[in-house]
Structure formats: structure tokens, C-alpha cells
N, C-alpha and C positions, 0 to 999 in steps of 0.2 A: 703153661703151655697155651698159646692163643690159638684157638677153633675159628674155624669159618661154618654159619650155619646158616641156610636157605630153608625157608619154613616155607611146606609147599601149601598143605589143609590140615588147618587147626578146626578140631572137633571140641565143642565143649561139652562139658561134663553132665549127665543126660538128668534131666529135668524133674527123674526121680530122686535125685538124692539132696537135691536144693530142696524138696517134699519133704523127705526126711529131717533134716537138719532145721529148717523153717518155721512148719506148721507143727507137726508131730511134737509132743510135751514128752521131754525125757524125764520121766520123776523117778524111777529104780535105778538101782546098780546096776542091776544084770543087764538092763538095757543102754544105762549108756555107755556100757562095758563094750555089747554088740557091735553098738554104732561106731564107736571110737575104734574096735577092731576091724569094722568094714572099711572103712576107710583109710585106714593105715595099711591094709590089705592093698586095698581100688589106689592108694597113692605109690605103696611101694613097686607094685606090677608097672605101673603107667615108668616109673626110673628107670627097670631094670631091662621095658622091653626091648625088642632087637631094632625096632627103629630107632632108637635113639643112642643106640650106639654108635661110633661112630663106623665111618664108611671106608675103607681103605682103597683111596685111589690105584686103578694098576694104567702101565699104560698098553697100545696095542702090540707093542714089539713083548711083553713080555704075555698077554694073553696068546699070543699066536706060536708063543713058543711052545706050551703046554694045551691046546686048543682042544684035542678031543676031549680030554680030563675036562673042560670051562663050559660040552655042550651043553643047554639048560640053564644051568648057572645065573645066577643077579648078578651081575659089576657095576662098578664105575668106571669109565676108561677118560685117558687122556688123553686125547690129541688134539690131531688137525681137522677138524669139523666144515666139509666143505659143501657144498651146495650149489647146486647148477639146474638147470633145465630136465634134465634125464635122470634126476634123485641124489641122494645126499647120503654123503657116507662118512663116516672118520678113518682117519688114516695116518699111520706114519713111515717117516724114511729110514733106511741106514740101518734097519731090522740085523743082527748076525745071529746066526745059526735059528732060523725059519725055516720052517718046511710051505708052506703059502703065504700068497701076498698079505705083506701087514697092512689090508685095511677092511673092513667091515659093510656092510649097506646098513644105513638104516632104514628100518620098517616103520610104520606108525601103528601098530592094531591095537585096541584097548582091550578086549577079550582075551589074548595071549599075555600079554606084558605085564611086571613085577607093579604091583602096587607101590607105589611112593612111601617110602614112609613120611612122619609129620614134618620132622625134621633133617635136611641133608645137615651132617654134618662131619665137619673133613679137619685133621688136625693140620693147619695152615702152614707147619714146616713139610711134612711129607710129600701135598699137596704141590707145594713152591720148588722141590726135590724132585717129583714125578715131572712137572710142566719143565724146569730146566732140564733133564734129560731128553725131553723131547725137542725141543727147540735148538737142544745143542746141534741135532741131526736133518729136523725138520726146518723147512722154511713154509712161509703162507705163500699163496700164488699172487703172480704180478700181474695187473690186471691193465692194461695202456686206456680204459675209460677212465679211474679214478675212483673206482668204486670198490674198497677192499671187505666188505661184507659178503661175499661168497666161499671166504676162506677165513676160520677162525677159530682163537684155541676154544677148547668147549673142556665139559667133564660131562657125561652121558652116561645116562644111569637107563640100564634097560638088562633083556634076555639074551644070551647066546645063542644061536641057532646056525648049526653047522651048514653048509652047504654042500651038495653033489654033486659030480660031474663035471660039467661046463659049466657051470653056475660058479664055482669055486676057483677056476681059474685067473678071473678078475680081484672077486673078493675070495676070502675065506670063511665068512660067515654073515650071519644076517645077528645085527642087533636090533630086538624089538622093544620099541618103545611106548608107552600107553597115549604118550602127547610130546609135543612141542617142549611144555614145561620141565621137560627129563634131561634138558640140554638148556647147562648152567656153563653160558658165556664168561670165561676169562680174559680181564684184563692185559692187554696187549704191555708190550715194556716199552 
């Protein structure tokens, strides 16, 4: 099964345990029994955490189907990622059975927004399955300057944040993002 992975910050492995392993003279059992269990410990946790699982792309017609159950929520969405003068939103077309518009705003706040984990990673058929459903219905915007970078597919990894009122009538929800880097440009066809 071929993966697609976007490595956002890689941390290395903290300074005490290269200490450990290095300098420190294993000469018992019991101890190099510890060490050998620390570490198979500090290595198995680092496999099994939740960043590195992978990421299950959804796209916005089917967040917005299910939208109050997703407020809060981490996703990844796929769409139309576009970008203008008056802010930037993802979005898609051709939505059936929505109760609000299928597109989102995005926010940028680092103090609200889902930590990254190390590694994005997406199993590349599902991913290739969410992005053709959306394009089947979506189109990019046409632009008569020649400049098609204010419309493009993306996968956006942020927070759900419902919307009230008037607020909601345009979008349905606020996706908050911690940075720029949360929005992983896909290859056009």
C-alpha cells in the first residue's frame, strides 16, 4: 500500500539518553536489562503514537453533512482551497443532502489550533478517491489575468469551529489552522 508522507518537525531524541547509552558503563545485568527496557519502551510508544498513524482524508461535502457531531474536532479536508483579498477558505460544489454551505473559512490562530503531528501521512489511494470525488463536482476558478494560484486543491489539516448566525450563512464553519504549513498543496492533473 503506497503512503504519502509530509514530515512537518522532526524532534530528535533528547540528549539524555545518547548520555545514557554513550558515556554511562553498562557492566550488570539488571542494568543493561533497564536500559534495553527503556528503550524498547521510548521506541515502541514513538510507533504506536497517534501521530503517526495515519490521517483519514474527509472531504467538505461529507464534513458538512455530519457538522455538528465534527464541532471541535482535528480533520483533514479536501478541497477547493481558495484565496483572495478578503480571506481564504476551502470549499466544495455539488454538496447533496447539506443543511449549510459546503465551505469553511479559514482561520490562522496558533493558540487555538491542533498541533501537527511529525508526520502527515495519507494512504495515497484513499487520498487519489477523496481528491477525484471532489473534482468530479468541483471546478478551480478561471481567472482572465493568467494567474491560477488563488484557487487550488489543498488537504488542510486544522480545528472545526462551528459558526452562528449570520456568520454561518456564507460559511458553515471556521477551520482553525496553527500556520500556512497545515495546507498541503496537491498536484493539479
Amino acid at each position: 500500500m503506497q503512503k504519502v508522507r509530509v514530515w512537518c518537525n522532526r524532534r530528535p531524541l533528547p540528549a539524555s539518553l545518547f548520555l545514557v547509552i554513550t558515556v554511562l558503563p553498562v557492566t550488570t545485568r539488571v542494568y543493561r536489562f533497564v536500559v534495553r527496557f527503556a528503550l524498547a519502551a521510548l521506541l515502541g510508544s514513538a510507533a504506536l503514537s497517534p501521530a503517526d498513524r495515519d490521517i483519514a482524508p474527509m472531504s467538505v461535502c461529507d464534513l458538512v453533512r455530519d457538522l455538528p457531531s465534527r464541532d471541535g474536532q482535528t480533520v483533514a479536508l479536501v478541497g477547493r482551497y481558495s484565496y483572495r483579498s478578503t480571506g481564504r477558505w476551502v470549499a466544495e460544489q455539488g454538496c447533496q443532502g447539506t443543511s449549510g454551505p459546503p465551505a469553511l473559512w479559514v482561520v490562522e490562530n496558533p493558540s487555538e489550533a491542533p498541533k501537527a503531528p511529525d508526520v502527515f501521512e495519507f494512504v495515497a489511494a484513499e487520498l487519489d478517491k477523496k481528491l477525484a470525488e471532489v473534482q468530479a463536482h468541483t471546478t478551480l476558478g478561471k481567472f482572465r489575468f493568467g494567474v491560477s494560484d488563488f484557487d487550488r486543491w489543498a488537504v488542510i489539516y486544522g480545528k472545526v469551529e462551528l459558526r452562528k448566525g449570520d456568520d454561518a450563512k456564507q460559511y458553515a464553519a471556521n477551520l482553525i489552522i496553527r500556520s500556512n504549513a497545515m495546507i498541503i498543496y496537491l498536484p493539479r492533473p
